[in-house]
Backbone as JSON Lines, residues from 0, in Angstrom:
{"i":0,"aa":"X","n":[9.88,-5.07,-29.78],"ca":[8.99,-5.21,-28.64],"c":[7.61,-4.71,-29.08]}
{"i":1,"aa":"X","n":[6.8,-5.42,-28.87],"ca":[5.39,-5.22,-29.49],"c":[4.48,-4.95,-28.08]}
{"i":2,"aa":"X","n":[3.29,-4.34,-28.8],"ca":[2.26,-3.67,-27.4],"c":[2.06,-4.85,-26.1]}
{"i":3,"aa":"X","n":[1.85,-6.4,-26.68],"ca":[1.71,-7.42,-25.86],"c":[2.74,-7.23,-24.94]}
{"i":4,"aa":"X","n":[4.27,-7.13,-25.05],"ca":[5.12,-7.45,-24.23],"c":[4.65,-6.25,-23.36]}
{"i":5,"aa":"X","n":[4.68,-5.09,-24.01],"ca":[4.58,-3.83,-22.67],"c":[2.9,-4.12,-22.2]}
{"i":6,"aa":"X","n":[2.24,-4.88,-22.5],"ca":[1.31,-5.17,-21.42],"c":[1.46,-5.93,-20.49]}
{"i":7,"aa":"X","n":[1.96,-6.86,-20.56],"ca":[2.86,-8.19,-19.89],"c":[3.71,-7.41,-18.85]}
{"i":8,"aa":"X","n":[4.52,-7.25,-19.34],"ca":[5.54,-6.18,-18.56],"c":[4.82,-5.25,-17.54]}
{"i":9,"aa":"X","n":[3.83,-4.48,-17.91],"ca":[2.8,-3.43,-17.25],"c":[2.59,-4.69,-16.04]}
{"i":10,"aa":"X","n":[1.7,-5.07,-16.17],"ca":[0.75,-6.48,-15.59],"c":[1.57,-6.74,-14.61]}
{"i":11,"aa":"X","n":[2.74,-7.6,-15.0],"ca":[4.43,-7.67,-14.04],"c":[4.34,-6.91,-12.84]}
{"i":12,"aa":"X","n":[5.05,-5.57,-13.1],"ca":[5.38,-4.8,-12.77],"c":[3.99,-4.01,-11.83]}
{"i":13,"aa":"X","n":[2.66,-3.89,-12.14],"ca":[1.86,-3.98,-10.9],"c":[1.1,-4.99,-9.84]}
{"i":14,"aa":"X","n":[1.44,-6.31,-10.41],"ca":[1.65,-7.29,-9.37],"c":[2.57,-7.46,-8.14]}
{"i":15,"aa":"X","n":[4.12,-6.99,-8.61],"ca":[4.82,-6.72,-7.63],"c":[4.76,-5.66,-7.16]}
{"i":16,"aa":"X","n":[4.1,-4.93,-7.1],"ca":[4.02,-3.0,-6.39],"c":[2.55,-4.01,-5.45]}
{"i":17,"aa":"X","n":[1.54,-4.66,-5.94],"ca":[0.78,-4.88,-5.16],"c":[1.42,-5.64,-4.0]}
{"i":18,"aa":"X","n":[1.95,-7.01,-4.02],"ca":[2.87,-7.76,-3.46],"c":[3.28,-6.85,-2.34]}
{"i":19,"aa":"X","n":[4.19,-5.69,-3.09],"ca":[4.71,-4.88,-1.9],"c":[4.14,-4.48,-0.97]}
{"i":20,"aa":"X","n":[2.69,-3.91,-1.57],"ca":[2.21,-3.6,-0.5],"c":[1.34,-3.77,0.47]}
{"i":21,"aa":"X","n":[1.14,-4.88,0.3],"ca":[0.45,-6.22,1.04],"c":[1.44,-6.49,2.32]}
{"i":22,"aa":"X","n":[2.91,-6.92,1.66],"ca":[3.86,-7.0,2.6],"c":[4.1,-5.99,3.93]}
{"i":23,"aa":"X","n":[4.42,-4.44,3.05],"ca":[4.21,-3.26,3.83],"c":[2.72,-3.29,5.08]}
{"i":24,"aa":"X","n":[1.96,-3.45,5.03],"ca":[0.79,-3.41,5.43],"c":[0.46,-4.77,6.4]}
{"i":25,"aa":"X","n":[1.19,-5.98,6.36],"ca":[1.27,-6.52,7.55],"c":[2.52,-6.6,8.15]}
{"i":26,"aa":"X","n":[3.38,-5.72,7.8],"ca":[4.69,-5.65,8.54],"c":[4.21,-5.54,10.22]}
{"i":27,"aa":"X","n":[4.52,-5.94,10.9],"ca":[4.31,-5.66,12.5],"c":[4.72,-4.11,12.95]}
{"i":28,"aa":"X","n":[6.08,-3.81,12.76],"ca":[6.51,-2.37,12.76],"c":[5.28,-1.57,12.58]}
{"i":29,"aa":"X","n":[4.92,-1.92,11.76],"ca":[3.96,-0.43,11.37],"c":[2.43,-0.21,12.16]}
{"i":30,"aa":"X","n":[2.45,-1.65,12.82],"ca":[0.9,-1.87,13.32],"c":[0.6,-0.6,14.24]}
{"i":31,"aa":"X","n":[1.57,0.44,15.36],"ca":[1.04,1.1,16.02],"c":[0.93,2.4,14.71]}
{"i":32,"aa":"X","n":[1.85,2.72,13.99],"ca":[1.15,3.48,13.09],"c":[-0.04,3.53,12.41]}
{"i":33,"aa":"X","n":[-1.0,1.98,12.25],"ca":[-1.92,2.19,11.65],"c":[-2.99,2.05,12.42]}
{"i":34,"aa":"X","n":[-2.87,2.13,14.09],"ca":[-3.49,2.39,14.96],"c":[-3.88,3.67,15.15]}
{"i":35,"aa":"X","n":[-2.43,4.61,14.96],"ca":[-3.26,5.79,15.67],"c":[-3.78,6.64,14.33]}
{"i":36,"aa":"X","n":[-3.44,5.98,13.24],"ca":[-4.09,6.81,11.78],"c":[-5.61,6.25,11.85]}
{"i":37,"aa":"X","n":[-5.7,5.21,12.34],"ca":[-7.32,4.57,12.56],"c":[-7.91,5.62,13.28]}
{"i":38,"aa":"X","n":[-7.41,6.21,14.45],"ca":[-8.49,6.83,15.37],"c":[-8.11,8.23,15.1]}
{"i":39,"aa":"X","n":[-7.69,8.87,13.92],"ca":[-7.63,10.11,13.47],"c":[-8.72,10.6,13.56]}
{"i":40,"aa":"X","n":[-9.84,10.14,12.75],"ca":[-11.07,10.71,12.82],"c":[-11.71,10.97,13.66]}
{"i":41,"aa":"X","n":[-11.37,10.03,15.06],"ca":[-12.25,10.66,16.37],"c":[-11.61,11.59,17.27]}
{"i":42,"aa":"X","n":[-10.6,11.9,16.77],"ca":[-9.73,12.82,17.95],"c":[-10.55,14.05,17.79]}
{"i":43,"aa":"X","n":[-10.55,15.12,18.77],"ca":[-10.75,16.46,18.93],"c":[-10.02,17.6,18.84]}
{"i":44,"aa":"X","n":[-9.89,17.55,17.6],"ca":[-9.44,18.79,17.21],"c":[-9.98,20.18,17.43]}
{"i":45,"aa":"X","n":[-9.3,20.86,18.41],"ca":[-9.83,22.23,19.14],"c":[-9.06,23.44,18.9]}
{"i":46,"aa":"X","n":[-8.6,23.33,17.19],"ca":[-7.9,24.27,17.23],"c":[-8.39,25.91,16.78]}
């Protein structure tokens, strides 16, 4: 196995992690989670 294949392989292997998480990220499930992580920053924290 020469450096090409483990670049190939590399390359592979973060195409499908991207894939994933493309998928993850319009899953519907998750949409109210990434609602209320959206308005994290404006909440009032009074602690």
């Amino acid at each position: 196995m020469d450096i090409n294949t483990l670049r190939i392989l590399a390359t592979v292997a973060s195409f499908i992690v991207f894939i994933g998480i493309i998928v993850w990220v319009w899953r519907n499930r998750s949409k109210p989670d990434f609602k209320e992580a959206a308005n994290l920053p404006f909440t009032d924290d009074q602690s």
